[in-house]
C-alpha positions in Angstrom: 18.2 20.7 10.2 18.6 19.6 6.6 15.5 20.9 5.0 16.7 20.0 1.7 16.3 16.6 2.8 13.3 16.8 4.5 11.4 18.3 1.6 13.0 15.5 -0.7 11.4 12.9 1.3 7.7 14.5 1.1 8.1 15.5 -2.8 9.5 11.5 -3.2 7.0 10.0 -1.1 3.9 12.2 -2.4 5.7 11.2 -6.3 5.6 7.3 -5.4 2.1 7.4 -3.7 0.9 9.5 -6.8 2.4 6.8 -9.0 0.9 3.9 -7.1 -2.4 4.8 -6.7 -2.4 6.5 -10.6 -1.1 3.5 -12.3 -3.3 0.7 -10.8 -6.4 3.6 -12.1 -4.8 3.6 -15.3 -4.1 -0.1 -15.6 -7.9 -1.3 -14.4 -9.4 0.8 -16.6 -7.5 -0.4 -19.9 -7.2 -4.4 -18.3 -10.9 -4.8 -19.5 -11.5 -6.4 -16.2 -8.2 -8.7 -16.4 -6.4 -8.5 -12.4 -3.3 -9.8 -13.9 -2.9 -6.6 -16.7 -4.2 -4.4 -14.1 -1.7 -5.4 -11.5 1.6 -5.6 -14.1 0.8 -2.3 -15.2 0.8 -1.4 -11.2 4.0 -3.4 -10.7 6.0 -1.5 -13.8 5.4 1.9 -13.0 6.0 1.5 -9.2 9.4 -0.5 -9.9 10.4 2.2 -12.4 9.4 5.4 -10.1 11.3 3.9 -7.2 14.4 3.6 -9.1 14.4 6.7 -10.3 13.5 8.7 -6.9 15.8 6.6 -5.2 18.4 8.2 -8.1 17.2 11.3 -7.9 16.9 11.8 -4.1 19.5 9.3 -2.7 22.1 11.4 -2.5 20.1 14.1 -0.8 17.7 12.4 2.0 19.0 8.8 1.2 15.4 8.6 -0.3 13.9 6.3 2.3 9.9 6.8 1.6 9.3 4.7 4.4 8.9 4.8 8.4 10.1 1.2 8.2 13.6 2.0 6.7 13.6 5.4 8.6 13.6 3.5 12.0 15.6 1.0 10.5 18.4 3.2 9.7 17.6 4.9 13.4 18.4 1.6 15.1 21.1 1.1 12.6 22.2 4.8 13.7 22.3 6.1 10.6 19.8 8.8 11.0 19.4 11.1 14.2 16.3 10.7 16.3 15.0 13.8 15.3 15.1 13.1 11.3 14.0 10.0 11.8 10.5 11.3 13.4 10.4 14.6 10.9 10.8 11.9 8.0 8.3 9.8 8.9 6.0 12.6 9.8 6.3 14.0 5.9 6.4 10.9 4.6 3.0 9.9 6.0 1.9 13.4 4.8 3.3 13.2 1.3 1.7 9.6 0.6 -1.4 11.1 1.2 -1.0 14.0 -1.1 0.4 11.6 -3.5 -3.6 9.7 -3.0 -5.3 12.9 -3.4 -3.5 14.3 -6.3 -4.0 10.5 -8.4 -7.5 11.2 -7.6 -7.6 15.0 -9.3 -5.4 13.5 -12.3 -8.1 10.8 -12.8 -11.3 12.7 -11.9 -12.3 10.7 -9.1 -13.6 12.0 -5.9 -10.8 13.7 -4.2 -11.4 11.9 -0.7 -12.4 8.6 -0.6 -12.1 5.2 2.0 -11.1 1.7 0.4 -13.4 -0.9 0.6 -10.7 -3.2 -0.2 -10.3 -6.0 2.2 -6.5 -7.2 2.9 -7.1 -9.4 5.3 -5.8 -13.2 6.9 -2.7 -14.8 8.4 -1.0 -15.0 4.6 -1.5 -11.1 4.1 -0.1 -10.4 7.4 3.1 -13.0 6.7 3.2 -11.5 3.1 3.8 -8.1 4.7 6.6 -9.8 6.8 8.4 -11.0 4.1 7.8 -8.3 2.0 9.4 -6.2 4.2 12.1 -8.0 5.8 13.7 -8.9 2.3 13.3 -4.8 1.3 15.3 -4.1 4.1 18.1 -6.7 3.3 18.2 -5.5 0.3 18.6 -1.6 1.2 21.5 -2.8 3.6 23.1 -5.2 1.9 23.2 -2.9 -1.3 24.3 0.3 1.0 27.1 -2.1 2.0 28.3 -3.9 -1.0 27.3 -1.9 -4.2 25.5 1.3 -2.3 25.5 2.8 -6.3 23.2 -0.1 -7.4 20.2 0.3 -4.5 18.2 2.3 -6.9 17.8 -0.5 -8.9 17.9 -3.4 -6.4 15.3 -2.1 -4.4 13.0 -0.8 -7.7 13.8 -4.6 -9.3 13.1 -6.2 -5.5 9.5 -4.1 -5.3 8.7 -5.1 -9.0 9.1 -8.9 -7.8 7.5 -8.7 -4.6 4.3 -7.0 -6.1 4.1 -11.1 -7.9 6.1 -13.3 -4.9 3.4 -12.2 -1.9 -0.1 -12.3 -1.3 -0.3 -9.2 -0.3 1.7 -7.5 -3.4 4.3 -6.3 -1.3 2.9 -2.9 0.6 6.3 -3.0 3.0 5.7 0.4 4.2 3.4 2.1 6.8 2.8 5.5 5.4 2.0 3.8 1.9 -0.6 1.5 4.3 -2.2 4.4 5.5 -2.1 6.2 2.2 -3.7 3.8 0.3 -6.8 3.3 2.5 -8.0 6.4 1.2 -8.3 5.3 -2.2 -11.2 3.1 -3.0 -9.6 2.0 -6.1 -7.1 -0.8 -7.4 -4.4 -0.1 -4.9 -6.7 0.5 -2.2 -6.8 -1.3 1.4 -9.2 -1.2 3.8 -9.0 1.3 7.3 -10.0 -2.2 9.1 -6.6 -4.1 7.6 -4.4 -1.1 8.1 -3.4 -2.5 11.9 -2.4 -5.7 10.8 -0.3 -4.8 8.3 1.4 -2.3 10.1 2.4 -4.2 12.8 3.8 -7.2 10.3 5.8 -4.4 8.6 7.5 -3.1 11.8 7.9 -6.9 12.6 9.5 -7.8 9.1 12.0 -4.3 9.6 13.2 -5.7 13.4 14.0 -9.5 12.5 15.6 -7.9 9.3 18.1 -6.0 11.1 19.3 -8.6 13.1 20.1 -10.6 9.9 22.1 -7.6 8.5 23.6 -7.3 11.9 24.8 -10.7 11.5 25.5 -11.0 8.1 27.2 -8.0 6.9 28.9 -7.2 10.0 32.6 -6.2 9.7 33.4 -8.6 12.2 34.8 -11.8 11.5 
């Protein structure tokens, strides 16, 4: 067991979910009541922090922050069966220390349940797309330029926050996380399901694209 790795992915998850949740506080309270400001501000800080946990912790746990690319890279056998389940297990937990410890920062009631309804066919398809082109991008960048996936996937999150309804979630234990925020970044328990399944959906048709794609196989 590598439990340098498996620490990196809850400090990295419960650092990006901390980041999330703290910068769309941050950014409605200074937008004035202006979505668009609010949501840029969300958009900056989360492209930045990925890029620089993905830096940071890469080289350590492969920084995935994600059940989606921890099965991924399980189907892709990348990852053993047993990391694969004690990642996602910390990841879920660090995203929602990441939710509680925004909440101290800002003074806000530690433990809270979004009101925030996510809901509709486009949300669902956002979270499709939003997550199929992450994991294209992880795999295609692991296979042609693996030094420049920090970047690709922070620059890829900072467009897909604009380029889908649903802002781009693309991750299950940041789903689950955010529900317990009644704030700018919040969802709703009742949407959680939904998006879930759309993200797992997104991850499968997205491996068989890198299958075919960047197979060494001519």
């Amino acid at each position: 067991m590598n439990m340098r790795a498996y620490f990196s992915e809850f400090l990295g998850t419960t650092i990006l979910l901390s980041t999330i949740i703290g910068s769309g506080i941050m950014g409605e309270t200074l937008a004035d009541g202006n979505t668009a400001i609010a949501l840029l501000g969300n958009t900056i800080a989360t492209g930045a922090i990925l890029f620089v946990l993905i830096t940071v912790f890469g080289p350590i746990s492969g920084a995935h922050f994600n059940p989606a690319v921890s099965i991924a890279m399980l189907i892709s056998k990348k990852i053993t069966k047993i990391d694969a389940v004690i990642y996602i297990i910390l990841q879920i937990i660090g995203a929602v220390l990441g939710v509680l410890i925004a909440h101290l920062m800002f003074e806000l009631q530690i433990f809270q349940i979004s009101l925030k309804l996510r809901q509709g066919p486009s949300q669902g398809f956002s979270e499709i797309v939003a997550t199929f082109g992450l994991i294209i991008v992880i795999f295609g960048g692991l296979k042609v330029r693996p030094d420049a996936v920090p970047a690709l996937v922070g620059f890829y999150i900072t467009s897909a926050y604009w380029f889908t309804a649903s802002t781009s979630f693309a991750n299950p234990a940041v789903t689950l996380a955010r529900s317990l925020s009644n704030t700018f970044a919040g969802i709703n328990p009742s949407n959680i399901g939904m998006f879930i399944f759309c993200q797992f959906v997104g991850m499968l048709i997205a491996i068989i694209v890198v299958k075919y794609i960047f197979s060494s196989k001519q």
